[in-house]
N, C-alpha and C positions, 0 to 999 in steps of 0.2 A: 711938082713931085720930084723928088731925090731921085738920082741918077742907082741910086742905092735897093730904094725902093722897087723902082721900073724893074731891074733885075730880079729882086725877090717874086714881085708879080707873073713875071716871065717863067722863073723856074718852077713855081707853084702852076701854073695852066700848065707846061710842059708837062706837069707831075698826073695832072687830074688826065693829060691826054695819052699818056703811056695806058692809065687806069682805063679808058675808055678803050683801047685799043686791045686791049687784052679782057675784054670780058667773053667773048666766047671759052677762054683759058678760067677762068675764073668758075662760069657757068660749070663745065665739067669738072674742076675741083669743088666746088660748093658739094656737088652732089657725090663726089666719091667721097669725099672726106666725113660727108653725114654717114652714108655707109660702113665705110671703114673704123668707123667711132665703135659700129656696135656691132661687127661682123663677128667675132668671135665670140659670141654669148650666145644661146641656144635658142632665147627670144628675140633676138636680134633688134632690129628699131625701136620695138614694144618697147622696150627698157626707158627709151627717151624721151616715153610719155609718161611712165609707171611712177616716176617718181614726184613729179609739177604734181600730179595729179593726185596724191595722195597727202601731199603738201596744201591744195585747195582744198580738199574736203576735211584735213585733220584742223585746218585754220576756221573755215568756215563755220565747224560746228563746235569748235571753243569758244569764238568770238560770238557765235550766234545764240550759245545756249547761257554760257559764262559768264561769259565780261561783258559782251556790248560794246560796239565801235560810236559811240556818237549820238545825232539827231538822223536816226536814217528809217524817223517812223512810217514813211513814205513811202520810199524805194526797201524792198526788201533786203534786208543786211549780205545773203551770200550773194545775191547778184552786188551790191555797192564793194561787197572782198574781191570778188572774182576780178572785175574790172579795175582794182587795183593790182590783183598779184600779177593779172597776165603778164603787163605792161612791163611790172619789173622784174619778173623772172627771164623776159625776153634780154631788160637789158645786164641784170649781174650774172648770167651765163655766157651772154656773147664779149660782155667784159674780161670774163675771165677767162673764157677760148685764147678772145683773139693777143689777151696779152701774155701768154705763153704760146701764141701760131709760132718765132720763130724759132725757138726752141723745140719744138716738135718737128716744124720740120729743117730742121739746120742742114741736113745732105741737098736740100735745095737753095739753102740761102748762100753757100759755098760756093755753086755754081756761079762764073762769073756771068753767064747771058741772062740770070732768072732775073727777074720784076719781087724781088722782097715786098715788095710797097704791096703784092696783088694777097700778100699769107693775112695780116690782119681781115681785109675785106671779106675771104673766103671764109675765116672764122665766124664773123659775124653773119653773115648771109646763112650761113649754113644752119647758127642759133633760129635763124628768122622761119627756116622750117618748122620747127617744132613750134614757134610761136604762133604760125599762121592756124595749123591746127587746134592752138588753145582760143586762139580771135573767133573758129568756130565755135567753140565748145560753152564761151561768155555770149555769143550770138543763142545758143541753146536755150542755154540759162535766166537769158531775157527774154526769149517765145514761152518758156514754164512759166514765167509770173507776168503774161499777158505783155511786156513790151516790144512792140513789132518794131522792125527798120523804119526809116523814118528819111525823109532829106537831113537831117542831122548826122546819119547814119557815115553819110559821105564822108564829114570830118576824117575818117579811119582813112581817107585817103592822102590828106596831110600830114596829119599827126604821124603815124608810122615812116614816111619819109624823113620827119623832120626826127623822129627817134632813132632812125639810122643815120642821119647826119651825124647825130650827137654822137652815138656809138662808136662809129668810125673813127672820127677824131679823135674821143679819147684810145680808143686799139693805137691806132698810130706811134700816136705819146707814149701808153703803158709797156706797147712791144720792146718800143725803141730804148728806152731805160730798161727792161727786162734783160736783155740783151747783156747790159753791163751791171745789173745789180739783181743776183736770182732772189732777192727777199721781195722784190717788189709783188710778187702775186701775194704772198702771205699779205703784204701791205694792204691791199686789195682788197682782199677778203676782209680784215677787221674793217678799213671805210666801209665797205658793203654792209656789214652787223650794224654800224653807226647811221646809216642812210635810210637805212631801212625804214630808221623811227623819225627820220626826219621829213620823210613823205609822207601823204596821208593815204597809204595802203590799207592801215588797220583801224584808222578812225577817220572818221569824218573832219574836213578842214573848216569849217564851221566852229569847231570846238578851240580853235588857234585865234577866234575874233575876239577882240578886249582882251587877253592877255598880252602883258608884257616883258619885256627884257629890263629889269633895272638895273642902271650901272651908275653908280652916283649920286648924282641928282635927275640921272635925263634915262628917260624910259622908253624904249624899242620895242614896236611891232613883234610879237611872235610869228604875227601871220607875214608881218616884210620878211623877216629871219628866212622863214620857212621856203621864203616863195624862193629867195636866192639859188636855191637846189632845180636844176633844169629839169629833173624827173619831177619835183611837184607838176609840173605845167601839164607834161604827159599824162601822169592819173589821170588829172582832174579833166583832161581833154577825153583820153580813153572814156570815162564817167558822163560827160557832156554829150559823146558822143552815142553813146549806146541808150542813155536816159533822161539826161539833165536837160536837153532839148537848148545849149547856149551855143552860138557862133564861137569861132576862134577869134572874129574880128570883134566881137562886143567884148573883150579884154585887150584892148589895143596897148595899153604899157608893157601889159604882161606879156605879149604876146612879141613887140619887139626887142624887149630883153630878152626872152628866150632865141630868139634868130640871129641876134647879135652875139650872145654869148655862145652858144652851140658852131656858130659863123666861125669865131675866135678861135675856138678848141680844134675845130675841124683844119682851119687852117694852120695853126699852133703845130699840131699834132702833124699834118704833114711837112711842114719847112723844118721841125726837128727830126724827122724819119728821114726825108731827103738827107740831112745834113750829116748826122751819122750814119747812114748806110754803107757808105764805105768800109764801116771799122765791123762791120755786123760778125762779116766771115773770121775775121781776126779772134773774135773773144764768144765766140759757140763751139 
């Protein structure tokens, strides 16, 4: 190993260890800043569910009475929605907190003693509240159409780890360009419109098998396409997990491309943050 590398290694644990050492700071910013979000409005928190939640029931009964997502003659269609929006509502909100955290709060990125590295993390943590009360609300949703917890049930305790992994590292990356280029949240936002339909939130991923990509003469997977997106992985685990009744380990390719890839970003994501954090206070 490169004398280059050992270095990078070094500063990255140093990095994770700073993060580790300030979570009691972190913990009570998580929760004041959820506060803080919605203290001036007269429903105060209410407001943080009012809107997911009107989003799930206006989707559900388009999709359920209208169009139709799929082959989901099985599993009831708004528990197979439910279990896909939670997933990604948790992750294009906390996306898009934590990639404007330092610009909100720039009078503390200024300070020379603050931990910048700690504003992405508190962003996403903070999304993960409102999301933990929607993980009940899809727990609900599957006791109404008779599906109880299960030992499958556990998965929820990986999967959600491993969707803050992912989370995380992209904040990192997005903060840190944000930083120097304020269009990147608008950027953001359109991938987010595009992603959307490239998960299987609103249809069943079944429907992605024997289609292809033709370019040529040589013809591609829809469903390889698709799976490329780390949030596929998540759904369809969310979905396994509340119903499908599949291990994470009985998709073993898929499952270490996603830890590899999400691995990559998270650490991407911090050795770029590390590396421009100096210039942070310069251009907020």
């Amino acid at each position: 190993m490169s004398e280059g590398m050992i270095t990078k290694i070094k500063i990255f644990l140093d990095f994770l260890s700073s993060m580790w050492s300030s979570r009691k700071m972190i913990g009570s910013m998580v929760i004041n800043d959820f506060k803080v979000k919605y203290a001036s409005s007269a429903l105060g928190i209410v407001w943080a569910f009012i809107q997911p939640t009107v989003q799930i029931l206006v989707l559900v009964y388009v999709f359920t009475y209208f169009i139709g997502s799929g082959s989901t003659d099985v599993i009831p269609r708004s528990l197979f929605l439910v279990c896909g929006i939670v997933p990604w509502n948790f992750f294009a909100d906390a996306l898009n907190n934590g990639t404007n955290s330092l610009a909100e709060y720039s009078y503390l990125v200024k300070k020379v003693v603050f931990r910048t590295s700690i504003l992405p993390v508190v962003k996403t943590l903070s999304s993960m509240i409102i999301h933990a009360v929607f993980v009940v609300i899809a727990f609900i949703v599957a006791l109404c159409f008779g599906y109880f917890p299960t030992l499958y049930t556990l998965q929820l305790l990986y999967y959600i780890p491993c969707l803050l992994l992912f989370v995380i590292g992209l904040n990192w990356l997005s903060s840190a360009f944000a930083a120097f280029f304020k269009d990147i949240s608008q950027l953001i936002n359109v991938i987010l419109q595009i992603f959307v339909w490239l998960t299987p939130i609103l249809y069943d991923s079944s429907m992605l098998e024997g289609k292809a990509l033709h370019i040529g003469s040589h013809a591609i997977s829809l469903a390889r396409i698709f799976k490329l997106n780390p949030m596929y992985y998540i759904v369809d685990g969310y979905r396994d997990s509340f119903y499908g009744k599949v291990w994470f380990w009985e998709k073993p390719l898929w499952t270490i491309y996603f830890l590899a890839a999400s691995s990559f970003i998270f650490f991407m994501g911090a050795s770029v943050f590390h590396k421009l954090r100096p210039h942070f206070s310069d251009v907020l």
